[in-house]
C-alpha positions as CSV (number, residue, x, y, z in Angstrom):
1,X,-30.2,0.5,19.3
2,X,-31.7,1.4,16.0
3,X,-33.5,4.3,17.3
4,X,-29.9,5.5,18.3
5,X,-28.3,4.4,15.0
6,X,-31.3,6.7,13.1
7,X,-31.3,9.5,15.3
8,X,-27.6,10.1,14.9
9,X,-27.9,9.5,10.8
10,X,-29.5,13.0,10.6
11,X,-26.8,14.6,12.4
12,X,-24.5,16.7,9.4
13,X,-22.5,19.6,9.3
14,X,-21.5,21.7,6.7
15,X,-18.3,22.2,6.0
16,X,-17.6,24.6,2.3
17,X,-20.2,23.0,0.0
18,X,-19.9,19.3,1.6
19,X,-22.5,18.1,4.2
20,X,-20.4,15.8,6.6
21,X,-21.7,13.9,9.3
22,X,-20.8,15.4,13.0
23,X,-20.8,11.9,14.7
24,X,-20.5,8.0,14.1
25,X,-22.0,5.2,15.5
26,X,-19.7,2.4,16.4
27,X,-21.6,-0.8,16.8
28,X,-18.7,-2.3,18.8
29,X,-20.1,-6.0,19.4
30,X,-24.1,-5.2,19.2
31,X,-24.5,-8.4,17.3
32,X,-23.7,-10.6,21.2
33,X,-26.4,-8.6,23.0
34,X,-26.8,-11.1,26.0
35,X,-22.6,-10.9,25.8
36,X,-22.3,-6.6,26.3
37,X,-21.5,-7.4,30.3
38,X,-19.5,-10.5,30.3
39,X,-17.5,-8.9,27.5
40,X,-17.2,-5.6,29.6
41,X,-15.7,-7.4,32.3
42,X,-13.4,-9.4,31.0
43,X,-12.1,-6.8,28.4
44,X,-12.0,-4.0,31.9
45,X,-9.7,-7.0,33.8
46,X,-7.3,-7.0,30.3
47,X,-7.1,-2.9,30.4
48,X,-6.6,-3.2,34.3
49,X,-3.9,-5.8,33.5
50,X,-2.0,-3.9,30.8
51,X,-1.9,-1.0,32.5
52,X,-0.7,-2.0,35.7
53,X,2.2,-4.5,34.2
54,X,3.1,-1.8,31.7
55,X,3.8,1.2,34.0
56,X,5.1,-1.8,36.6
57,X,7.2,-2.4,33.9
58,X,8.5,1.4,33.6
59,X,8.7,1.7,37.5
60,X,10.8,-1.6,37.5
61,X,13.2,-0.5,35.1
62,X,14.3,3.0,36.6
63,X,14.0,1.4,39.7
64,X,16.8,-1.6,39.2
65,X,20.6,0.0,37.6
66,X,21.4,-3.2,36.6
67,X,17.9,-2.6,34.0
68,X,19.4,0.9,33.2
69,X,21.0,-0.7,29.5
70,X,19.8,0.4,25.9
71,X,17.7,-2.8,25.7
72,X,15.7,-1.9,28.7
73,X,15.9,1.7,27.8
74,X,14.0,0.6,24.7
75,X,11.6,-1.8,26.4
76,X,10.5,1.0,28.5
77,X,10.0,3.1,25.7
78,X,7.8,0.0,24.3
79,X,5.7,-0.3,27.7
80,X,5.1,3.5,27.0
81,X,3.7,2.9,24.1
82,X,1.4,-0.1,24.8
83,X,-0.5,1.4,27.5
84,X,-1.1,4.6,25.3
85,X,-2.2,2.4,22.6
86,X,-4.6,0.4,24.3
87,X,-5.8,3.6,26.5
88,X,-6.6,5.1,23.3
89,X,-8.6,1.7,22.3
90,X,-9.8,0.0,25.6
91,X,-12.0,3.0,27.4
92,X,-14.0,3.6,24.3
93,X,-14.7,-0.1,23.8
94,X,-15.9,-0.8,27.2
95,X,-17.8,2.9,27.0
96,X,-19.8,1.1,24.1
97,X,-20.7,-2.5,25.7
98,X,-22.8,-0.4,28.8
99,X,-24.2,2.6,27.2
100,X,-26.6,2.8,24.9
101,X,-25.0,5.5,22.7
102,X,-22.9,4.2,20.3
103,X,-21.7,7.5,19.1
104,X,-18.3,9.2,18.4
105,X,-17.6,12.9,17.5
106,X,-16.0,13.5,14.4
107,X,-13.1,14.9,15.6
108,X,-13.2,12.4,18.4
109,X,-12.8,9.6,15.9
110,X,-10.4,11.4,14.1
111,X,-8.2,11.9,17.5
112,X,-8.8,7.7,18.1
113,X,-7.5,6.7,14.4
114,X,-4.4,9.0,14.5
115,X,-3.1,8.2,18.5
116,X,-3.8,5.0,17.1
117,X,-2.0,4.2,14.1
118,X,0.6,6.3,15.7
119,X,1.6,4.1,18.6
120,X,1.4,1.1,16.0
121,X,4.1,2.7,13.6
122,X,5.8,3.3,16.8
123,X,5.8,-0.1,18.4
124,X,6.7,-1.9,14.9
125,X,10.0,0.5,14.6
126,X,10.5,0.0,18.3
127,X,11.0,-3.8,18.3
128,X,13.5,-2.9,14.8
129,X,14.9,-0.8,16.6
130,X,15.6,-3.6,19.3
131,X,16.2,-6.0,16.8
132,X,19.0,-3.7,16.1
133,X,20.0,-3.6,19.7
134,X,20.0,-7.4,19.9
135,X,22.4,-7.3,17.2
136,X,25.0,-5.0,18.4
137,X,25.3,-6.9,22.5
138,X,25.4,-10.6,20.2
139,X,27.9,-9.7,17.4
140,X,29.9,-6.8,19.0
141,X,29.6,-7.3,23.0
142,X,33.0,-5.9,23.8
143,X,31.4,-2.7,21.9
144,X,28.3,-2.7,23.1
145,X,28.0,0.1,25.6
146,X,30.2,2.5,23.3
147,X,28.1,1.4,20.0
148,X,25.2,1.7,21.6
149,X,25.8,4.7,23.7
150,X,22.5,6.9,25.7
151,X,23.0,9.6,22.9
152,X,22.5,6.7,20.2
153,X,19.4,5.2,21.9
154,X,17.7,8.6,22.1
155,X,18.2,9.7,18.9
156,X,17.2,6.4,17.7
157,X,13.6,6.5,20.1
158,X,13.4,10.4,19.1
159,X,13.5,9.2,15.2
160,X,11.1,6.9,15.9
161,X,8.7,8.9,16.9
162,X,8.5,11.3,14.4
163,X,8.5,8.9,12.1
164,X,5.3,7.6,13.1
165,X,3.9,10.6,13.7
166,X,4.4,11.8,9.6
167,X,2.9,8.7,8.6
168,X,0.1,8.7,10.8
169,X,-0.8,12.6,9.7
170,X,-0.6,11.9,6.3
171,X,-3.0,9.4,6.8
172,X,-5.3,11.2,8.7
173,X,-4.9,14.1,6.4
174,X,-5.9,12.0,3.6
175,X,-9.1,10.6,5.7
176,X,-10.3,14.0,6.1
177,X,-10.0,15.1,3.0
178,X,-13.2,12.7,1.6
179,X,-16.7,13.5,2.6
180,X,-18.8,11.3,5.3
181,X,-22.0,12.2,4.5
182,X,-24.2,9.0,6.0
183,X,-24.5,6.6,6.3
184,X,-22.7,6.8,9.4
185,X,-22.6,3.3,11.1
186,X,-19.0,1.8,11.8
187,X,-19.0,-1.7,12.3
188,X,-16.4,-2.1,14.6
189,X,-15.4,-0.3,17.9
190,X,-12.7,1.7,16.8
191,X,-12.0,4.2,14.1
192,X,-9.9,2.0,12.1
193,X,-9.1,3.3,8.6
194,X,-10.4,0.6,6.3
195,X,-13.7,1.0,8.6
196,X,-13.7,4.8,8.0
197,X,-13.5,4.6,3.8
198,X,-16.7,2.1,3.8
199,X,-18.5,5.0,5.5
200,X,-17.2,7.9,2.9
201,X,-19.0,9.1,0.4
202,X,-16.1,10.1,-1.6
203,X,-13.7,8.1,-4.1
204,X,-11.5,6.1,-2.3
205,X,-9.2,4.4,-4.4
206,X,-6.6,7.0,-3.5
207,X,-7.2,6.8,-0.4
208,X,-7.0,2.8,0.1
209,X,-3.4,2.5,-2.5
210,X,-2.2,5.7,0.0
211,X,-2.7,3.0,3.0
212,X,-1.4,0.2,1.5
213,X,1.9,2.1,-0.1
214,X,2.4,3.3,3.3
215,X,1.7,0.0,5.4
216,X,3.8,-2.2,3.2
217,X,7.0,0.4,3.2
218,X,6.9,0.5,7.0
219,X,6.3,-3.3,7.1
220,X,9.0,-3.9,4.8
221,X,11.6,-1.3,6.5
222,X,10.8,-2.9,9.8
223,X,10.9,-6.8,8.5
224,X,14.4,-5.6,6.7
225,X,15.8,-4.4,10.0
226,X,14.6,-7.2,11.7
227,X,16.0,-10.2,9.3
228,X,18.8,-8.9,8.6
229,X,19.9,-8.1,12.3
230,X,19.3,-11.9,12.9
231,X,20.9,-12.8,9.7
232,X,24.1,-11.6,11.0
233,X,23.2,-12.9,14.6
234,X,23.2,-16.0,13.5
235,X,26.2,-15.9,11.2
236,X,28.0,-14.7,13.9
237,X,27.0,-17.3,16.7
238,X,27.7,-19.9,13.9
239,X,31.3,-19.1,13.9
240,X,31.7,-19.0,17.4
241,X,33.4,-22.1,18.7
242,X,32.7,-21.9,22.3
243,X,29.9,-24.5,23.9
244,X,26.6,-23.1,24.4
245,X,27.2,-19.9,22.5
246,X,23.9,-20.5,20.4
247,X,21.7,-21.1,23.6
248,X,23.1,-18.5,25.2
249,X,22.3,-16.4,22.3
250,X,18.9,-17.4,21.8
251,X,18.5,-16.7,25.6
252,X,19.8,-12.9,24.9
253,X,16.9,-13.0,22.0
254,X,14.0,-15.2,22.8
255,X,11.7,-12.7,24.0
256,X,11.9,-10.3,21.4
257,X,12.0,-13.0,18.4
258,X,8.7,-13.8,20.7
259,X,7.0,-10.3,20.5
260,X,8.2,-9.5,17.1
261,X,5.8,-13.0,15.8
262,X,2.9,-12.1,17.4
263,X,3.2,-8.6,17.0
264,X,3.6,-9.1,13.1
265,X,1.4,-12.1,12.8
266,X,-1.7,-9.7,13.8
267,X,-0.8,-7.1,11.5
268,X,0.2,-9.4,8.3
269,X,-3.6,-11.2,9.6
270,X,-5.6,-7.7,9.6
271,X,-4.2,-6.3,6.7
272,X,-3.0,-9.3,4.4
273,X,-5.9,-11.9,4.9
274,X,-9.1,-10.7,6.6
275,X,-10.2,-8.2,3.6
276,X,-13.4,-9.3,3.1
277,X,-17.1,-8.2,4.8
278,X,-17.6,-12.1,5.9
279,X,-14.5,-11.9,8.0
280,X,-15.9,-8.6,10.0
281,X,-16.2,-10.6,13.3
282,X,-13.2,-12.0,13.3
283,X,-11.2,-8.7,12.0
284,X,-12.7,-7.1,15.3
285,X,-11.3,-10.6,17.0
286,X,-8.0,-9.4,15.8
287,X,-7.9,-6.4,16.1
288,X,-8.9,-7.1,20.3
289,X,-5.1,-8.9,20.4
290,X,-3.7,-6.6,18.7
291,X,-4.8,-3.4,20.7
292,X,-5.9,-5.4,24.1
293,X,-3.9,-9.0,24.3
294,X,-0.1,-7.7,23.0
295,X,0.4,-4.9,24.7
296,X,-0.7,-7.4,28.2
297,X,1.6,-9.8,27.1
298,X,4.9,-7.7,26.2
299,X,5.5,-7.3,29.6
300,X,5.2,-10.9,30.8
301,X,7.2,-12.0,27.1
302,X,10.0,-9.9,28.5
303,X,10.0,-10.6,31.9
304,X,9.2,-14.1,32.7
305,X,12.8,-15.1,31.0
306,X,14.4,-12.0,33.0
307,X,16.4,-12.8,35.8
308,X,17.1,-8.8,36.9
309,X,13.3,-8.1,36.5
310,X,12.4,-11.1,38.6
311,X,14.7,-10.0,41.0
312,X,13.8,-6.3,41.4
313,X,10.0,-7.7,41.8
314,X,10.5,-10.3,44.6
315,X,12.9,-7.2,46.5
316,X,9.6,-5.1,45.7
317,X,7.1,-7.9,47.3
318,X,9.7,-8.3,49.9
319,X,9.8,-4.5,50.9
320,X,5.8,-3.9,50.6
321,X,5.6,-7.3,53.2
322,X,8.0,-5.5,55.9
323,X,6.3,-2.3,55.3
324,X,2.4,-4.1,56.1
325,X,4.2,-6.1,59.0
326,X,5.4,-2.9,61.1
């Protein structure tokens, strides 16, 4: 490992007057060395997982019409975007627990930090963007389909998307405007932007109040949407006189109350509390549920509460038992 880490140190380029590195070396979990195959395993059976329930998710819903509603058109959107996320994560991780080069292009790393922190920005506005939904079927149900019409929903995912994607090349713009010119050992097994500035040569105190200006807007737009969607959701069921109304609300919202904790507990954890270079291990810890565990568990959140999606997988089982029986 360290005759990796110091062959790869004396790899620069130059780009202008600037000498930049051409690669990093992640050192992913190198500190476990007796744990590189256990983790491999169990980390391959979470990517195997994700992927299948994610695009089973996607399949599920174009294959049910009773699924074919803005919320489900926005969960499939959100199953889109956790398998890209954790493709864009998982293969290099597990490329890094068997092989003994560690390294990354530069460009390569680049690529891995703006898919990255795109699909994050992306997943954040989705579940606002659902919150939003939720809203409109609770408070306006005779309304709903009109309010929330296919037009609406796809203008709504399109804006989405390019919102993430401004933020995420501003970001990476800024990155590669500072100079990496060695060391050029990551600790960690991604190219996560906090990661990248302790490797830069350059000043990056522009750099670091650019990230946090920009992570605490898009926090605070998506928390706003969120809260104050459920404000009037619960105003609303409040003043409903009918038995059962707030159970049969909560019901409608459960699940995504339930992704939109752990999704924003990890991020307020990464960014808010584990700052300093003791916590290391366990930002890498986090960062593992964030890009590995959530997107797994979105679809099972979502699901397991779902009558229609229960019901389209059992017809599914039922079908692929006749079809092995004949």
């Amino acid at each position: 490992m360290n005759s990796v880490v110091s062959s790869n140190r004396s790899q620069v380029w130059n780009e202008g007057n600037r000498s930049m590195v051409a690669s990093f070396i992640l050192l992913a979990f190198s500190e476990f060395p007796n744990l590189q195959l256990p983790l491999f395993l169990v980390f391959l059976i979470m990517y195997m997982v994700t992927v299948l329930e994610n695009l089973g998710m996607i399949f599920i819903i174009r294959m049910n019409p009773k699924l074919h509603t803005p919320m489900y058109f926005f969960l499939s959107h959100l199953s889109f975007v956790d398998f890209c996320y954790t493709s864009v994560i998982a293969p290099k991780l597990l490329d890094l627990l068997i092989v003994e080069d560690k390294s990354i292009s530069f460009e390569g790393c680049m690529a891995q930090y703006f898919l990255g922190c795109t699909f994050v920005i992306i997943e954040m506005f989705m579940l606002a963007v659902m919150a939003y939904d939720r809203f409109v079927a609770v408070c306006n149900p005779l309304l709903y389909t009109v309010a929330m019409s296919h037009e609406l929903c796809s203008l709504l995912v399109v804006i989405t998307y390019i919102w993430a994607g401004i933020f995420s090349s501003t970001l990476t713009y800024i990155l590669l405007q500072l100079s990496y010119c060695g060391p050029n050992v990551i600790d960690h097994f991604c190219c996560e932007y906090s990661a990248l500035l302790s490797v830069s040569c350059s000043d990056t105190s522009f750099s670091q109040m650019a990230c946090l200006v920009i992570s605490m807007f898009n926090e605070a737009c998506c928390l706003l949407i969120i809260i104050t969607s459920y404000v009037f959701i619960v105003v609303t069921v409040i003043k409903i006189p009918t038995k059962g109304a707030f159970r049969k609300a909560f019901s409608t919202c459960a699940s995504h109350l339930t992704a939109i904790g752990v999704c924003h507990g990890i991020v307020l954890l990464l960014y808010c509390v584990l700052k300093s270079k003791s916590s290391l291990f366990l930002v890498k810890v986090a960062t593992v549920f964030h890009s590995m565990v959530i997107p797994m568990l979105n679809p099972l959140i979502y699901s397991l509460r779902n009558k229609d999606v229960k019901e389209t997988v059992r017809k599914l089982i039922y079908l692929k038992c006749i079809f092995h029986s004949i």
